[in-house]
N, C-alpha and C positions, 0 to 999 in steps of 0.2 A: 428662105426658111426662118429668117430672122423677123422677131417682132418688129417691122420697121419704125424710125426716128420719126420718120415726112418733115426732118428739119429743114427742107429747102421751102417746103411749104405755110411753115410757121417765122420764118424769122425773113424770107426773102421771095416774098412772093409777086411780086411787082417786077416787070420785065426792066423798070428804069427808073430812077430817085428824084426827085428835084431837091430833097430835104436832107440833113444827115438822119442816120437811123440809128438807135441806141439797145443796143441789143438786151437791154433786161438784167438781170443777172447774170453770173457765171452757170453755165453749164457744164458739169463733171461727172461722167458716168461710169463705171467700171461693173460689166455685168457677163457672165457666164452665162452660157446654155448648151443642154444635153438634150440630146434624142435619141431613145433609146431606138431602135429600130425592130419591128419586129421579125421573129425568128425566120432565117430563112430569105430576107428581103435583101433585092440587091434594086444599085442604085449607081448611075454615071456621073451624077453629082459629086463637084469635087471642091470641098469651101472655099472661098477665097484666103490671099492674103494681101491685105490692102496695108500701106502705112502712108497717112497725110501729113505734111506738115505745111504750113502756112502762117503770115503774120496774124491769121485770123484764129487759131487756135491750131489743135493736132487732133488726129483717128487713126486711131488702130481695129483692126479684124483678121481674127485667125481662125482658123479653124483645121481641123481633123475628124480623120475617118479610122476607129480602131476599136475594134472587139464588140462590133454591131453597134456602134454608137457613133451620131454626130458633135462634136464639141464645139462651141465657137465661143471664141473671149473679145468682147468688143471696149473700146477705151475710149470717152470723147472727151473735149476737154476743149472749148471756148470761152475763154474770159470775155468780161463786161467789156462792151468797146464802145466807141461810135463811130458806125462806117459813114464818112462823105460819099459823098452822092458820086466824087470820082475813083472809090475804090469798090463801089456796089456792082458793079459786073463781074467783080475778081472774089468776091463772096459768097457771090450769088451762085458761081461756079466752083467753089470750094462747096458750100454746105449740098451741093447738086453732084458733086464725085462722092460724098458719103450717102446719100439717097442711093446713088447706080450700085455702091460696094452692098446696100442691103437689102436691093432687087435680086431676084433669081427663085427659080421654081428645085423645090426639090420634088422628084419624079420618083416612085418605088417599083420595083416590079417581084409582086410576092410570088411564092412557089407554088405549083398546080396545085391547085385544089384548097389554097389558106383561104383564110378571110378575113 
């Protein structure tokens, strides 16, 4: 339900390095979101809560379910690095655990007869 990153896909997309890789700038995000849900609507969806940490930066995601609303507070935070070619599997798989924490369907099931 989250606007996804696709960080694994922008910064690590090569199954394997020969070169070192310089990640850019720092990435630093701190972003809320609400869903209001409409009236009546249920849902088995239940947010995550994810927390990363890593020499390659840190990710946070939380979220909540209260008073017909979904909330998620998401936190990233990757400083400028350069991965060698022998720490790019362990990257690759760090920025690929925050792509899975911001996969998942949210499913509604409204009350007879809404629309």
């Amino acid at each position: 339900p989250l606007p996804p990153l696709g960080i694994s896909k922008e910064l690590a997309s090569l199954s394997v390095r020969t070169l070192p890789l310089a990640t850019g700038g720092t990435l630093s995000l701190h972003n809320i979101f609400r869903l209001k849900l409409p009236e009546g609507a249920r849902t088995d969806f239940r947010p995550p809560s994810v927390e990363l940490r890593s020499p390659f930066g840190e990710y946070t995601l939380t979220g909540s379910l209260k008073g017909g609303a979904l909330t998620f507070e998401r936190t990233v935070w990757i400083p400028f690095q350069v991965i060698l070619p022998a720490q790019y599997p362990a990257f690759r798989e760090f920025l690929s655990k925050i792509d899975k924490a911001e996969s998942g369907q949210l499913v509604l099931t409204l009350p007879e007869g809404a629309r």
